[in-house]
C-alpha positions as CSV (number, residue, x, y, z in Angstrom):
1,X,119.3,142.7,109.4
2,X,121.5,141.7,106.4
3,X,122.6,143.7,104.3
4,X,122.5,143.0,100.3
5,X,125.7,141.6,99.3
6,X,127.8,143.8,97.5
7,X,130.1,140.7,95.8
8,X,129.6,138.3,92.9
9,X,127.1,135.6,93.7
10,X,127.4,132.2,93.4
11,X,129.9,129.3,93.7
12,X,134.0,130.7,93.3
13,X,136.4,128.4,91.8
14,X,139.7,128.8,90.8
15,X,141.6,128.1,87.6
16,X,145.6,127.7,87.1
17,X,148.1,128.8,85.0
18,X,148.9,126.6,81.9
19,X,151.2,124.5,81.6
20,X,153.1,126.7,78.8
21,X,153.0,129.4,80.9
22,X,156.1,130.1,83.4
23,X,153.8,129.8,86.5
24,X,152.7,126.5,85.0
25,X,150.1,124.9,87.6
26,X,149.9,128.1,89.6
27,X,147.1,129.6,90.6
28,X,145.5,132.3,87.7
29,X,142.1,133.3,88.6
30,X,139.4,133.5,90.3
31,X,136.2,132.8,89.0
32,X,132.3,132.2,89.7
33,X,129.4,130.0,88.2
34,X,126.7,132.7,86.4
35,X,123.1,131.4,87.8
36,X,121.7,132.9,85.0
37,X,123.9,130.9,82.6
38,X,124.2,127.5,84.2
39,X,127.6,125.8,83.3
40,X,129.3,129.3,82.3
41,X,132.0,131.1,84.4
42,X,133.0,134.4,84.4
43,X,136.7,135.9,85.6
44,X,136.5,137.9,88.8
45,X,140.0,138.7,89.9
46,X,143.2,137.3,88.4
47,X,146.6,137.0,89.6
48,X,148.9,139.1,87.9
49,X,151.9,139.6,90.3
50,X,153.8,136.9,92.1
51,X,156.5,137.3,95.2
52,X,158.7,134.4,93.9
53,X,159.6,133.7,97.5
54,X,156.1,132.0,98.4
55,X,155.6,128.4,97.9
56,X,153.3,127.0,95.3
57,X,151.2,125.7,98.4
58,X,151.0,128.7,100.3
59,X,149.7,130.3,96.8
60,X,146.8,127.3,96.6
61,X,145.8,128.2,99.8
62,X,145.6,131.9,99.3
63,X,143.3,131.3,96.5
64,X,141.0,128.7,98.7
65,X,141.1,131.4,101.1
66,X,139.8,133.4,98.1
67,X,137.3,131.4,97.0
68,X,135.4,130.5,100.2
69,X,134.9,134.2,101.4
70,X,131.6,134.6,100.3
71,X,131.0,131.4,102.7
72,X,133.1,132.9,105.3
73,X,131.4,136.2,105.0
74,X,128.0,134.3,105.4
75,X,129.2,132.4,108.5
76,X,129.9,136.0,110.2
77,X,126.4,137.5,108.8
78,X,124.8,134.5,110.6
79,X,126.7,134.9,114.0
80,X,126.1,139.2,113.6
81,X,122.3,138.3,113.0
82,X,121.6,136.6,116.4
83,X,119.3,138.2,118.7
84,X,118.8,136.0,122.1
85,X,116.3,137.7,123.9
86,X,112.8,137.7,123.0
87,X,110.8,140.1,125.3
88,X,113.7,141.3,127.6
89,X,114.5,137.1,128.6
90,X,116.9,135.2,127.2
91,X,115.9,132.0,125.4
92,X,118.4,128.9,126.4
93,X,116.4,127.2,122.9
94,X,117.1,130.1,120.8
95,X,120.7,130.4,121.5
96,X,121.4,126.7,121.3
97,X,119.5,126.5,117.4
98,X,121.7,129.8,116.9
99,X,124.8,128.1,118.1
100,X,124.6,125.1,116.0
101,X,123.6,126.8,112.7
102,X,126.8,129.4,113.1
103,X,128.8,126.2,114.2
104,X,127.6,124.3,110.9
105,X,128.2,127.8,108.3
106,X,131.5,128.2,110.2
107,X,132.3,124.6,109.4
108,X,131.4,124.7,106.0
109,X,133.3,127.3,105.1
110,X,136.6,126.6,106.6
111,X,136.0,123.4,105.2
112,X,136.4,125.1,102.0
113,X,139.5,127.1,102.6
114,X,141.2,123.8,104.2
115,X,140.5,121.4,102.0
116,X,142.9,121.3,98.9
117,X,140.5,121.4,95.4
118,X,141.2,120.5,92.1
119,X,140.7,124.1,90.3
């Protein structure tokens, strides 16, 4: 059985740095969509220190790594939540529906951590 999640709801995005900014075009925070206030964000986590020895692309992809874990998370709740027997058998039509949803959640949230975004 799932648990309640204890992490911000809702779509994560990130923003970047301004251009005035010395980490101009870097990524700055993380933020999520408020369901209760469609079209308003609110900051989650920001990024305050920087290792100047990691490439700008290396720090995009930290922050899509970032952003999908709530779908990430949900992909591992869905594999965790699988119970193939029913009665003390195994059902071959259980585990194949299974199989394909966790293959589809897995998907879609890689898909977000691979796939450069426009913040």
């Amino acid at each position: 059985m799932a648990r309640e999640n204890e992490w911000t709801p809702g779509e994560w995005s990130y923003s970047l740095w301004a251009d005035h900014m010395p980490r101009a075009g870097q990524p700055a925070s993380i933020y999520v969509e408020l369901a209760e206030y469609p079209g308003e964000e609110a900051e989650i986590a920001c990024f305050i220190e920087y290792d100047e020895g990691i490439p700008p692309e290396q720090e995009h992809a930290n922050a899509r790594l970032l952003v999908a874990s709530p779908a990430l998370a949900a992909a591992l709740e869905k594999i965790a939540e699988f119970e193939p027997v029913c009665d003390g058998a195994l059902q071959p039509h259980l585990l194949a529906t299974w199989l394909r949803e966790c293959v589809d959640t897995a998907r879609a949230a890689l898909a977000r951590v691979n796939q450069p975004e426009t913040p």
